[in-house]
GUKE-466465 format. One record per residue (C-alpha): residue in three letters; x, y, z negated. Coordinates in nm, 4 decimals, always signed. Example, Ala and Ser with C-alpha at 12.3 -4.5 7.8 and 13.67 -1.06 7.14 Angstrom:
resn|u|v|w
ALA|+1.2300|-0.4500|-0.7800 $
SER|+1.3670|-0.1060|-0.7140 $
***
This chain:
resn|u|v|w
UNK|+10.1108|+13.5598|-9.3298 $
UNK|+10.2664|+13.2539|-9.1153 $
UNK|+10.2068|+12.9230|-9.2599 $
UNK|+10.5304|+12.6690|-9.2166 $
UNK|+10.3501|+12.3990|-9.4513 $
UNK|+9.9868|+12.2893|-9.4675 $
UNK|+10.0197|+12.3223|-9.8337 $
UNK|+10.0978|+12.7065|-9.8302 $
UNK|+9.7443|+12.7169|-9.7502 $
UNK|+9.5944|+12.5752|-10.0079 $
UNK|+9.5191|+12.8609|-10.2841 $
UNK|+9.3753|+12.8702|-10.6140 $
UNK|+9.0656|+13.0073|-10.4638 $
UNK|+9.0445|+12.6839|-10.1757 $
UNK|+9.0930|+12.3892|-10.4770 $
UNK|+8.8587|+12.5896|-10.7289 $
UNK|+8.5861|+12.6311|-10.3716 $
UNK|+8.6172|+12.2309|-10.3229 $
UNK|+8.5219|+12.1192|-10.6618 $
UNK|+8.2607|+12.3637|-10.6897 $
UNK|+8.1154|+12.2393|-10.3555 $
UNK|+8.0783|+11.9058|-10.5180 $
UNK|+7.8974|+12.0492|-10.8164 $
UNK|+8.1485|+12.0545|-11.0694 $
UNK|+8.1143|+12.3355|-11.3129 $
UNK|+8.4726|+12.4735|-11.2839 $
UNK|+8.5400|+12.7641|-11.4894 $
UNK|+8.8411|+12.9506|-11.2918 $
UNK|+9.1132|+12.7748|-11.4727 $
UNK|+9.3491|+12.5573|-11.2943 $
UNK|+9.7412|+12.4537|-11.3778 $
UNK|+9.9342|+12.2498|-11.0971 $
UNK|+10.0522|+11.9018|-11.2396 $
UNK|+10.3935|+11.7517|-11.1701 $
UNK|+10.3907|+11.5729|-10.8181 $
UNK|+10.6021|+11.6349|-10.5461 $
UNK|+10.4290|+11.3943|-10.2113 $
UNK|+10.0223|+11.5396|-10.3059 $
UNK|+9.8871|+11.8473|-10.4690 $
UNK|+9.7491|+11.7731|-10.7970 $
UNK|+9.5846|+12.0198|-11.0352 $
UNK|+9.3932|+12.0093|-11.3777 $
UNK|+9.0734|+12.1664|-11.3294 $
UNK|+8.9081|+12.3285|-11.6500 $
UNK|+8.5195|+12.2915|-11.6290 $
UNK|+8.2986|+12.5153|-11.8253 $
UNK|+8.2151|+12.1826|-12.1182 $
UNK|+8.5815|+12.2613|-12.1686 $
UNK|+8.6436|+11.9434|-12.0076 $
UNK|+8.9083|+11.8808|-11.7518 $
UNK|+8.9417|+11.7034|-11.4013 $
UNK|+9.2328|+11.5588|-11.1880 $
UNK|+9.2223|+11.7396|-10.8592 $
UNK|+9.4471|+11.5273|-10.6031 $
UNK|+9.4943|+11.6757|-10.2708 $
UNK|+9.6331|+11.4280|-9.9952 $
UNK|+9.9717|+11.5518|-9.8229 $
UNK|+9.8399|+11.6235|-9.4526 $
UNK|+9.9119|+11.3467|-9.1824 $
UNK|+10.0928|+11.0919|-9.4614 $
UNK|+9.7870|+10.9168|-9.4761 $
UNK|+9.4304|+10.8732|-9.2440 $
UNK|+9.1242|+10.8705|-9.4018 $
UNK|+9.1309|+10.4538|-9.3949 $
UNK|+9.4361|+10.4407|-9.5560 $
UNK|+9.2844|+10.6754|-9.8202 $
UNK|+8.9794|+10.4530|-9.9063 $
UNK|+9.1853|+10.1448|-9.8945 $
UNK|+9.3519|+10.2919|-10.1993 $
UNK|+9.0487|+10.3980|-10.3647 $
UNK|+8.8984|+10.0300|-10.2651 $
UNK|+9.1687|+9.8574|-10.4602 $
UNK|+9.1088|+10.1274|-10.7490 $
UNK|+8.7345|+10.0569|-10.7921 $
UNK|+8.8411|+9.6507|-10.7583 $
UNK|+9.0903|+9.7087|-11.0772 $
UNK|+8.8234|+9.8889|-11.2401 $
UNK|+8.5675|+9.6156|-11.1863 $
UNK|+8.7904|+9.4059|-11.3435 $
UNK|+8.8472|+9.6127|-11.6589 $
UNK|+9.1881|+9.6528|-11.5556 $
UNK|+9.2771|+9.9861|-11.7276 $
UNK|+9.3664|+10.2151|-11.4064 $
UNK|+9.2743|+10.5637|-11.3539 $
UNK|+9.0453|+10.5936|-11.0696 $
UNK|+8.8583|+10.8857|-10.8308 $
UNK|+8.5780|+10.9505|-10.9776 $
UNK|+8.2341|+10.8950|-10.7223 $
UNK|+8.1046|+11.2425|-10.6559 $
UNK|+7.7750|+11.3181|-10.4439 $
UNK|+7.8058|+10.8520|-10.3662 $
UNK|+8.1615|+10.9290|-10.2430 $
UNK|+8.5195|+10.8827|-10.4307 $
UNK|+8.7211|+11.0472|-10.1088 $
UNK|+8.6123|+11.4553|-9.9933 $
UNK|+8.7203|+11.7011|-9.7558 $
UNK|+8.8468|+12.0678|-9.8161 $
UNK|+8.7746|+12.2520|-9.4954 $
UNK|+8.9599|+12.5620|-9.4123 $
UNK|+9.0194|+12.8362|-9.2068 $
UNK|+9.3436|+13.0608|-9.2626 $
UNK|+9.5287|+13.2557|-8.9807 $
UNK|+9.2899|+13.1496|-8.7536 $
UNK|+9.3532|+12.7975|-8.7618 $
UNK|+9.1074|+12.5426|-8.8750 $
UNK|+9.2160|+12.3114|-9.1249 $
UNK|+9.1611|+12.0207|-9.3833 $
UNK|+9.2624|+11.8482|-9.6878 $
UNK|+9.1719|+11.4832|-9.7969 $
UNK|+9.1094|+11.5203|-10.1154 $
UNK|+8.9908|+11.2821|-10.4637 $
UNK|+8.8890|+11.4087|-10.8347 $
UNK|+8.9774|+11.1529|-11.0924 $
UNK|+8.9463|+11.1808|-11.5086 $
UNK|+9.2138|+11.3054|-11.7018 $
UNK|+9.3600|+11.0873|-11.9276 $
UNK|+9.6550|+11.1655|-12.1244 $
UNK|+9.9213|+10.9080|-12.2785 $
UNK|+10.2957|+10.9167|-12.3517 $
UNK|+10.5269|+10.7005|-12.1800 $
UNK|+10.5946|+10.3602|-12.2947 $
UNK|+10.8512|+10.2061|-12.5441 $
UNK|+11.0102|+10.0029|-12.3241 $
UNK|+11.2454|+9.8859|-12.5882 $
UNK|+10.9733|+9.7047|-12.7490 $
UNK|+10.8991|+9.3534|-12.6635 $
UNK|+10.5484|+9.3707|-12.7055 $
UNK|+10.4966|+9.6334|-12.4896 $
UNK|+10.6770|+9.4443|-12.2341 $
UNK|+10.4567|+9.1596|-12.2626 $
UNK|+10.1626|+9.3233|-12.2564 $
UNK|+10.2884|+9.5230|-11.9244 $
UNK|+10.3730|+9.2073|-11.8168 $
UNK|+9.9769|+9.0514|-11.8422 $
UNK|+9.8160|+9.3690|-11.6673 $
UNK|+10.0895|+9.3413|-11.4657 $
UNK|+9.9786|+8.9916|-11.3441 $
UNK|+9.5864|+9.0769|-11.3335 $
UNK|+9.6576|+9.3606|-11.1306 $
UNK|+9.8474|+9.1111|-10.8925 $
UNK|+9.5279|+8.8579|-10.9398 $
UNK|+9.3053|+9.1196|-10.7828 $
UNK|+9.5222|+9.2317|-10.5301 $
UNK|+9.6090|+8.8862|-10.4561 $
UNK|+9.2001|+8.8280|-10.3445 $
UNK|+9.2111|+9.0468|-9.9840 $
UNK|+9.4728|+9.2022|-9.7770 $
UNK|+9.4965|+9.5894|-9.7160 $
UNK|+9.4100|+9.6411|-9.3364 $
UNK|+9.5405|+9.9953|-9.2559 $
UNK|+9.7804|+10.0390|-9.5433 $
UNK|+10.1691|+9.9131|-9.4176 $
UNK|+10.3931|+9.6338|-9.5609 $
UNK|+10.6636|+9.7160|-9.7849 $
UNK|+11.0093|+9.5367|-9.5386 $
UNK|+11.2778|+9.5433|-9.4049 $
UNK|+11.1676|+9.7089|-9.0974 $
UNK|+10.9287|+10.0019|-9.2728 $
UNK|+11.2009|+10.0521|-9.6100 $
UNK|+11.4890|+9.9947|-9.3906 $
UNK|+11.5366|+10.0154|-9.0446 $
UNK|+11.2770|+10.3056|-8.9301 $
UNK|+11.4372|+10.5453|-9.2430 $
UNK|+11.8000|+10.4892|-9.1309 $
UNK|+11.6579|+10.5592|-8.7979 $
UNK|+11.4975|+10.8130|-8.8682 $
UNK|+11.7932|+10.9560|-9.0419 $
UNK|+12.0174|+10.9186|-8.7726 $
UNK|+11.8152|+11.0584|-8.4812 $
UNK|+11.7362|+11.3545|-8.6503 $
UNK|+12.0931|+11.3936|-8.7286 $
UNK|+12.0551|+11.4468|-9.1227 $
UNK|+12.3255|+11.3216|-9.2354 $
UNK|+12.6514|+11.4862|-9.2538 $
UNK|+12.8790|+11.4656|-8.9835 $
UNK|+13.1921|+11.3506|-9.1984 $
UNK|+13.0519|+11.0721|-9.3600 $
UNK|+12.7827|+10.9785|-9.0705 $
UNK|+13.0008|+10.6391|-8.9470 $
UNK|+13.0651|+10.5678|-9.3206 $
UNK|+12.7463|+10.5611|-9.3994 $
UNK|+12.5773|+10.3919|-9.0990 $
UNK|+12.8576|+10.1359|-9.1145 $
UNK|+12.7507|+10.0603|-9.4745 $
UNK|+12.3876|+10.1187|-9.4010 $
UNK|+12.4333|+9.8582|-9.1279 $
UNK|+12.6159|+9.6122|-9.3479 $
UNK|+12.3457|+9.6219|-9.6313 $
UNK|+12.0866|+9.5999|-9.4222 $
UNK|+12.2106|+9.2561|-9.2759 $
UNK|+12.2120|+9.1378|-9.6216 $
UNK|+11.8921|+9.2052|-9.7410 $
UNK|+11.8218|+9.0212|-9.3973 $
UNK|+11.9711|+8.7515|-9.4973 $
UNK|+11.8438|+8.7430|-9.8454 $
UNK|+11.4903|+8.7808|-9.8374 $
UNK|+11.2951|+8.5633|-9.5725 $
UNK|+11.0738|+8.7274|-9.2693 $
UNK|+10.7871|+8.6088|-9.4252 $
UNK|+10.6758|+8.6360|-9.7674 $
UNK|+10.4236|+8.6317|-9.9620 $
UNK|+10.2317|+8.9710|-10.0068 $
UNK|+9.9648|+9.1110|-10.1917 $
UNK|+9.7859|+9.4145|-10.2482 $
UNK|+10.0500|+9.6262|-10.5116 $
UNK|+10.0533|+9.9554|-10.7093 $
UNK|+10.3923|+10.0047|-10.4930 $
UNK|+10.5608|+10.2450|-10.6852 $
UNK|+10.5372|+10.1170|-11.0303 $
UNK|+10.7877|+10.2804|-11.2141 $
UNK|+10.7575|+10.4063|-11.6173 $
UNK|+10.6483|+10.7261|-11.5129 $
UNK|+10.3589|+10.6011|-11.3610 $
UNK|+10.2416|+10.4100|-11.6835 $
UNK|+10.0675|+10.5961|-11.9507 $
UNK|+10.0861|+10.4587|-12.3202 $
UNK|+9.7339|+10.5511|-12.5451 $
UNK|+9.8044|+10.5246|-12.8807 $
UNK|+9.6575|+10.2797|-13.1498 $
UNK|+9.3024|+10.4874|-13.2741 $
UNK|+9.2304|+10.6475|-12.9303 $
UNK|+8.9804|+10.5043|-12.6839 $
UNK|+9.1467|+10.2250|-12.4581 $
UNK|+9.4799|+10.2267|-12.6405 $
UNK|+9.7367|+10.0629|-12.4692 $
UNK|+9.8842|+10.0963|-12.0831 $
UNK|+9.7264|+10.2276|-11.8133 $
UNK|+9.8228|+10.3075|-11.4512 $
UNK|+9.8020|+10.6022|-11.3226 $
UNK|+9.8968|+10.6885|-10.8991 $
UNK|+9.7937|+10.4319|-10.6653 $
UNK|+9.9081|+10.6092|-10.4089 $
UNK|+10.1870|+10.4385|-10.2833 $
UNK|+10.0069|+10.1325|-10.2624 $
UNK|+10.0437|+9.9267|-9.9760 $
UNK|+10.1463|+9.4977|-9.9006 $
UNK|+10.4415|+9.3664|-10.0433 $
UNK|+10.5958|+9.0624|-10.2930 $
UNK|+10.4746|+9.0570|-10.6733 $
UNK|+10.8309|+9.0956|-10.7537 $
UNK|+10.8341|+9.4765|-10.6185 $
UNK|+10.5669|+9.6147|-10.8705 $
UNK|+10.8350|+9.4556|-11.1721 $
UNK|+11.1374|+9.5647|-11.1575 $
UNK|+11.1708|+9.8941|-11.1541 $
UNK|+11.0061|+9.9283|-11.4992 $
UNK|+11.3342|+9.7908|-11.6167 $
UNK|+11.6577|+10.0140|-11.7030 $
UNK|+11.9973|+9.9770|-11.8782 $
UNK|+12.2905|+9.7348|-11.8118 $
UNK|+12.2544|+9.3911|-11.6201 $
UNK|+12.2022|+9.2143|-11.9739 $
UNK|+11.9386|+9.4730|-12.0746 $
UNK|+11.7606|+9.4464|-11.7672 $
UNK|+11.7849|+9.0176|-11.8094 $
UNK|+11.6450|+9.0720|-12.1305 $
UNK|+11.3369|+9.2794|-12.1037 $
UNK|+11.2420|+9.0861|-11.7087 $
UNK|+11.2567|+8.7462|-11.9181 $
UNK|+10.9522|+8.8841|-12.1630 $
UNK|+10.7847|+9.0728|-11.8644 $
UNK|+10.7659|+8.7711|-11.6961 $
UNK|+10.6662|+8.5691|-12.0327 $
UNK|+10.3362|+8.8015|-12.0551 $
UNK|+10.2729|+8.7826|-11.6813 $
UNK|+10.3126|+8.4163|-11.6050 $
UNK|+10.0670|+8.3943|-11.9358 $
UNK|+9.8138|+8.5132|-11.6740 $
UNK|+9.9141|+8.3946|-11.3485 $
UNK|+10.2172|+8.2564|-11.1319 $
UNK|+10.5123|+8.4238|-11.0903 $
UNK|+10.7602|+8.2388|-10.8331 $
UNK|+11.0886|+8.2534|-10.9690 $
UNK|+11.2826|+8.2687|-10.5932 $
UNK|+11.1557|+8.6606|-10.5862 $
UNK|+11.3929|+8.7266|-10.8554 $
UNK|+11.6726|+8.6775|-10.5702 $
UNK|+11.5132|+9.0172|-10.3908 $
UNK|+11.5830|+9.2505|-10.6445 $
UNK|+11.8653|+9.4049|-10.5388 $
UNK|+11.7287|+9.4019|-10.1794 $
UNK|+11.4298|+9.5587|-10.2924 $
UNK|+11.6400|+9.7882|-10.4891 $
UNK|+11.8357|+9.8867|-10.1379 $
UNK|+11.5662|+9.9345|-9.9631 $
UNK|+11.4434|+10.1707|-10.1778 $
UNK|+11.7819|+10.4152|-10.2109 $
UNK|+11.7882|+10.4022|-9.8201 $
UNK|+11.4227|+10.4444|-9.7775 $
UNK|+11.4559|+10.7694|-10.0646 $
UNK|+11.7231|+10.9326|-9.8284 $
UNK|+11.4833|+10.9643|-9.5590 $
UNK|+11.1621|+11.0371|-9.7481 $
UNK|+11.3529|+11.4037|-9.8619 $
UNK|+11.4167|+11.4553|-9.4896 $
UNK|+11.0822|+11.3760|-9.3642 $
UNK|+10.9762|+11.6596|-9.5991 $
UNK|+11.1862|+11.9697|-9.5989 $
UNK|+10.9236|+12.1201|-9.4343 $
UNK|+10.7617|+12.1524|-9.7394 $
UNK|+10.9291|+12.4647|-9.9108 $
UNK|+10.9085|+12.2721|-10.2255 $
UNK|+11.1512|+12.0334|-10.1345 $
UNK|+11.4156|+12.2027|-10.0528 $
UNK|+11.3515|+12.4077|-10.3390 $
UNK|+11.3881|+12.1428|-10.6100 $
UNK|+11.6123|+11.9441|-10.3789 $
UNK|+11.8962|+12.1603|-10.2457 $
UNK|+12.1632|+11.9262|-10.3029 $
UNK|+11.9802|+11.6793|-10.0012 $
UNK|+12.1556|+11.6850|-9.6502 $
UNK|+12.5158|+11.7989|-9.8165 $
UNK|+12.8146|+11.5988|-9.7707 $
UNK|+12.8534|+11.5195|-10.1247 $
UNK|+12.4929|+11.3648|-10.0914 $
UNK|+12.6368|+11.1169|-9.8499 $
UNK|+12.9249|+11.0318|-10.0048 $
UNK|+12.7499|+10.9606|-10.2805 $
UNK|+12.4752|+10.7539|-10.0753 $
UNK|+12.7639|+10.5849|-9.9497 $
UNK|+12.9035|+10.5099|-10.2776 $
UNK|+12.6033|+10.3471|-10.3977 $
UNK|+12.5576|+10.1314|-10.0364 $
UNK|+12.9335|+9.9643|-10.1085 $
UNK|+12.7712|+9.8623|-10.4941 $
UNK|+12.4512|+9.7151|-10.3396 $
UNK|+12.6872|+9.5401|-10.1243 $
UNK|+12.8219|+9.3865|-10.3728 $
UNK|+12.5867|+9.3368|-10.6106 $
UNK|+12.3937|+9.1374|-10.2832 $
UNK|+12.7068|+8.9790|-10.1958 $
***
């Protein structure tokens, strides 16, 4: 059998080998978890306990990149900051999954981390806001304390130029609405420029910090309360990043529930107020940065699989639809 993805290589039989390497008493079960960029998997071990079994999408990140992430974990932890961490197997937190299929030698980074369950969080109440809001802000006090080294900056170069780059030199988007698009592309782009200085202030953040990646313990379980799950999208970038996309609904909605975020987290450390300008920059970064993330991976069968709408002119219209209302909403 050829091989078009890294990931078509990695069985059952390969995940179930690595944890048993480590000494984990897996008991043949397995069931793949929802996650499109890794490979994750809940591993059943013989206690009828469970693990997390992340394996690392080949050549996203190095193996310093990796640790940084886990470095920043075990910092949270250390601070009782409730964060679900790689657990430290045989004195290490980061493994490798060696393999040899077709011929070809291979590897996979890969972690094992707890499993912890939760439901997502009632972000309609405003004490689960707050209380978002004060992790929230010790998170930022720990990542705050160092920089990451390997791990890139969340700017307008990485988010913004290199995707639409990207995009156009590999000639993804569709010929009809390619000008359109890279005329509006263009135009937002010079406005977030404009918006958000060259140089801010960055810290370490969880980078991706959207509802799904909060889990809510109920009252009478251990820990009850938030706790974040999937660092790995963390990198450098401004506090502001790692707050608003927990919000939804209209403009007033979103006013609303940011005012008692920020009440919880400026209970526990600084929040400058000027970042609330860089929102909606953020916020276009992230669309254009999206468009290009699905190209960069339709190598991977399981994009285009769940994704078959990507790359179609109705995609770009659409993209360009939502360009002319971040123009707006920036202008």
């Amino acid at each position: 059998m050829s091989v078009s993805h890294p990931y078509q290589a990695l069985t059952p039989s390969v995940v179930l080998d690595a944890l048993s390497a480590l000494g984990l008493p897996v008991d043949g079960r397995l069931s793949a978890l929802s996650s499109y960029e890794n490979r994750v998997y809940q591993v059943h071990l013989d206690d009828d306990s469970s693990v997390v079994a992340k394996f690392y999408r080949p050549g996203r990140w190095n193996e310093a990149q990796i640790r940084e992430e886990h470095a920043f974990t075990a910092a949270l932890v250390a601070d009782d900051i409730p964060v679900v961490g790689p657990l430290v197997l045989n004195g290490m937190s980061l493994h490798e999954a060696r393999i040899v299929h077709d011929g070809v030698d291979g590897h996979f980074w890969f972690s094992v981390s707890p499993c912890r369950g939760g439901r997502a969080p009632e972000l309609d109440d405003p004490d689960v806001l707050m209380w978002i809001g004060r992790l929230m802000a010790r998170m930022h006090l720990v990542g705050e304390r160092q920089a990451f080294v390997h791990r890139p900056a969340l700017n307008l170069h990485t988010f913004g130029e290199a995707p639409r780059d990207l995009l156009v030199s590999q000639g993804w988007i569709a010929a009809e609405v390619q000008q359109q698009w890279l005329d509006l592309c263009t135009q937002a782009l010079e406005l977030v420029r404009s918006r958000m200085p060259a140089q801010v202030q960055q810290l370490r953040l969880h980078g991706d910090c959207h509802p799904g990646n909060i889990l809510w313990t109920p009252d009478g379980m251990p820990q009850p309360g938030p706790h974040f799950v999937d660092l790995d999208d963390a990198r450098m970038g401004p506090a502001v990043q790692d707050l608003w996309m927990l919000l939804h609904g209209d403009e007033l909605e979103r006013r609303q529930k940011l005012a008692i975020v920020l009440e919880g987290y400026e209970s526990m450390r600084p929040f400058d107020r000027q970042e609330l300008q860089w929102v909606e920059p953020l916020r276009t970064l992230r669309i254009i940065h999206y468009s290009a993330w699905l190209a960069s991976r339709q190598d991977d069968p399981a994009f285009p699989m769940h994704f078959p709408w990507f790359g179609t002119a109705d995609y770009w219209r659409g993209q360009c639809d939502t360009l002319r209302e971040q123009i707006e909403l920036m202008a």
